[in-house]
N, CA and C of each residue as an Amber inpcrd file, in Angstrom:
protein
   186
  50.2860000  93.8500000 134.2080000  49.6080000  92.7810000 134.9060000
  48.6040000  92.0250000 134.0360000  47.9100000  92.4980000 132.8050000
  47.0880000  91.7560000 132.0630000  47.5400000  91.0690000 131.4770000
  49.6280000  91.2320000 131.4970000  49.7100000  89.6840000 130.6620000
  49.7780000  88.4000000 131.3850000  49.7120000  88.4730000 132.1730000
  50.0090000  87.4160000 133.4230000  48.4750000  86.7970000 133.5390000
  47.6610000  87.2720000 133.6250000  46.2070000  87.2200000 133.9110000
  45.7160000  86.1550000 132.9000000  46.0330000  86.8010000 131.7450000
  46.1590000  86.5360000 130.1020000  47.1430000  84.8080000 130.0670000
  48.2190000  84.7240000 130.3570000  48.6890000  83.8480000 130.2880000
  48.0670000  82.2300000 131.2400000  48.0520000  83.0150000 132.6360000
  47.2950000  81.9400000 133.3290000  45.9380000  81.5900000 133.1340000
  45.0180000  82.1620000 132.7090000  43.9720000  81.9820000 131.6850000
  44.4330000  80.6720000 130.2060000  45.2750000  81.1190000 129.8520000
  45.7010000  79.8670000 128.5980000  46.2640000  78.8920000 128.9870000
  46.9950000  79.0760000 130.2580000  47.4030000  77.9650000 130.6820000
  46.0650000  76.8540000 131.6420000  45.0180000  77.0160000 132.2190000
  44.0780000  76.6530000 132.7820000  43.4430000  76.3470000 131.2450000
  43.2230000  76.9680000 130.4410000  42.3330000  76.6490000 129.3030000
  43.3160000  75.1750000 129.1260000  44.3490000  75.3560000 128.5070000
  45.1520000  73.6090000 128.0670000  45.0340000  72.6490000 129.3860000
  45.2290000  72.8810000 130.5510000  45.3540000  72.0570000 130.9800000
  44.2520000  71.7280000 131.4370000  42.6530000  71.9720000 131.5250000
  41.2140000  71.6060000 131.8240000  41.1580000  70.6610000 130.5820000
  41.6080000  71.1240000 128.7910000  41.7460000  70.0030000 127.7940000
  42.2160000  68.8390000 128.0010000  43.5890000  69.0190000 128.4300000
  43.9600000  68.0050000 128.4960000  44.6130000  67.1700000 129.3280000
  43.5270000  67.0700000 130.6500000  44.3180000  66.5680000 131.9910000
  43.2140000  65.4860000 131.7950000  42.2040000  65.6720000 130.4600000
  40.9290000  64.1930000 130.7710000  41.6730000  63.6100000 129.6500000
  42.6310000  63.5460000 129.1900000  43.6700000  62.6650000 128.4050000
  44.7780000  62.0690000 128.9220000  45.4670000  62.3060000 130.2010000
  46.5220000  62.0770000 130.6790000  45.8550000  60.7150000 131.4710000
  47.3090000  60.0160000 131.7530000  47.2990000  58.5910000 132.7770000
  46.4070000  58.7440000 133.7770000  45.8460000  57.7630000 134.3080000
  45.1400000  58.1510000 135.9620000  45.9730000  57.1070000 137.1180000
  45.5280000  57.1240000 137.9830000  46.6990000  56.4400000 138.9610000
  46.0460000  55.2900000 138.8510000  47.0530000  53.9040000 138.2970000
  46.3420000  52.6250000 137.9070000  46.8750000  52.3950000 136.9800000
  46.6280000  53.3320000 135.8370000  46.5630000  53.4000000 134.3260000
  47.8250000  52.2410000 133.8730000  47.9450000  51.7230000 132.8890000
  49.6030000  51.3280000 132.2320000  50.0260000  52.5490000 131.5700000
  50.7690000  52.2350000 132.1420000  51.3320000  53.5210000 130.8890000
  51.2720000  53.4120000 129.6100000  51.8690000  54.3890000 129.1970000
  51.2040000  54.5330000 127.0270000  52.9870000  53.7970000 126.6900000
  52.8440000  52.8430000 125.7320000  54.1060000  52.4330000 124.9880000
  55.0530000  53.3690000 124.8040000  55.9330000  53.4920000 124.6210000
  57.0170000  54.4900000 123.8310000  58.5960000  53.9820000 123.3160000
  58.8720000  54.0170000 122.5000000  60.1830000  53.7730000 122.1480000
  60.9910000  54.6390000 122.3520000  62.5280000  54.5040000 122.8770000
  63.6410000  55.4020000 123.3000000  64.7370000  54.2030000 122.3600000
  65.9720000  54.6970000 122.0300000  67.0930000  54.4680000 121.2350000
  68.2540000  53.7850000 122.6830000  68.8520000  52.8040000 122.4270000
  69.8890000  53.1680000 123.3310000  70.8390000  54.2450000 123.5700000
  72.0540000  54.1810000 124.2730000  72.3410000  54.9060000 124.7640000
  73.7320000  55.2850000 123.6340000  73.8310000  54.5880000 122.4750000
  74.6440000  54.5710000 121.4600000  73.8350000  54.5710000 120.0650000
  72.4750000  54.8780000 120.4130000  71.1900000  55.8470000 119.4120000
  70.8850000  54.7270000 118.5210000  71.9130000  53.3080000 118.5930000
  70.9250000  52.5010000 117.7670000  69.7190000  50.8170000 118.1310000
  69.6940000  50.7780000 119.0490000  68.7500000  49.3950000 119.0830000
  67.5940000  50.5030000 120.1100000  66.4180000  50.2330000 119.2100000
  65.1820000  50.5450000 119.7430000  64.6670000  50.0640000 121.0990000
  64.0730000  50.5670000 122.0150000  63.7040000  49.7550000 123.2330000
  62.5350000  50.4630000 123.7090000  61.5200000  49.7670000 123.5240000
  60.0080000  49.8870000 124.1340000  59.8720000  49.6470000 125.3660000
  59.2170000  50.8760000 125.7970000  58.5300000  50.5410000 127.5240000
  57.7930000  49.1460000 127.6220000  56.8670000  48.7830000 126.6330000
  56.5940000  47.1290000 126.5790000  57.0160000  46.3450000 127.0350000
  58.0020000  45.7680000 126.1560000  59.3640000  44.8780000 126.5530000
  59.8510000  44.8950000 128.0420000  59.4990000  45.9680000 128.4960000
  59.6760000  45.8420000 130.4090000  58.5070000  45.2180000 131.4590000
  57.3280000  45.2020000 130.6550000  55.9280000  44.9820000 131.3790000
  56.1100000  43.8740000 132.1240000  55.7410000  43.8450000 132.9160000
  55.7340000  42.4190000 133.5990000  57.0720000  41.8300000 134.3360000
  57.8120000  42.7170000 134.2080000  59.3460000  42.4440000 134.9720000
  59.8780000  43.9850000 136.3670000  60.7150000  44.2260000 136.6980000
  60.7410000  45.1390000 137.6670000  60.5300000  46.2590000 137.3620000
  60.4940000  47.3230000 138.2520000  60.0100000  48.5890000 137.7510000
  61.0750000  49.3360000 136.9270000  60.1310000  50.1430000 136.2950000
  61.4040000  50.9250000 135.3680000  61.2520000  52.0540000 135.8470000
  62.4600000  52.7530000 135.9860000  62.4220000  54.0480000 136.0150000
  63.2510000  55.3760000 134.8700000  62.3540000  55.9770000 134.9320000
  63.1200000  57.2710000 133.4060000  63.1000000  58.3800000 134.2040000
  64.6000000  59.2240000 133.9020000  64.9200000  60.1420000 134.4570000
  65.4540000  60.8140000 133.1070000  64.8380000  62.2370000 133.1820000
  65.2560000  62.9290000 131.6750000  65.6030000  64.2870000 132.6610000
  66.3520000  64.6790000 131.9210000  67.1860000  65.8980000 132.2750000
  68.7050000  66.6490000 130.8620000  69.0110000  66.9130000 130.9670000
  70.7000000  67.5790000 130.7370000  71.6850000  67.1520000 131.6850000
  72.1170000  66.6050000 130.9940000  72.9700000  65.9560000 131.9860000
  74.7090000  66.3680000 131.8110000  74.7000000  67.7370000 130.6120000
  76.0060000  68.3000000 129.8900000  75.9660000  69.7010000 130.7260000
């Protein structure tokens, strides 16, 4: 049982760090580039700003 104790302890330690770094509700989101879907023309969340919503769904999809 002390590793469990132990673990949720490190996990509360990272996430008290770094939940005053994450988006807040409002926020824009942070830029990011993704590849198409044939790995070559770059495409920035940017390039969407100001037009309909985007949505990203990541998973395994094999």
């Amino acid at each position: 049982m002390p590793n469990m104790i132990e673990y949720r302890n490190q996990a509360t330690s990272w996430q008290k760090k770094y939940d005053l770094l994450a988006p807040k509700k409002g926020d824009l989101a942070p830029d990011f580039v993704l590849h198409d879907v044939n790995g070559e023309k770059p495409v920035r969340l940017s390039d969407f700003r100001g037009n309909k919503p985007v949505v990203l769904v990541f998973g395994s999809f094999t």
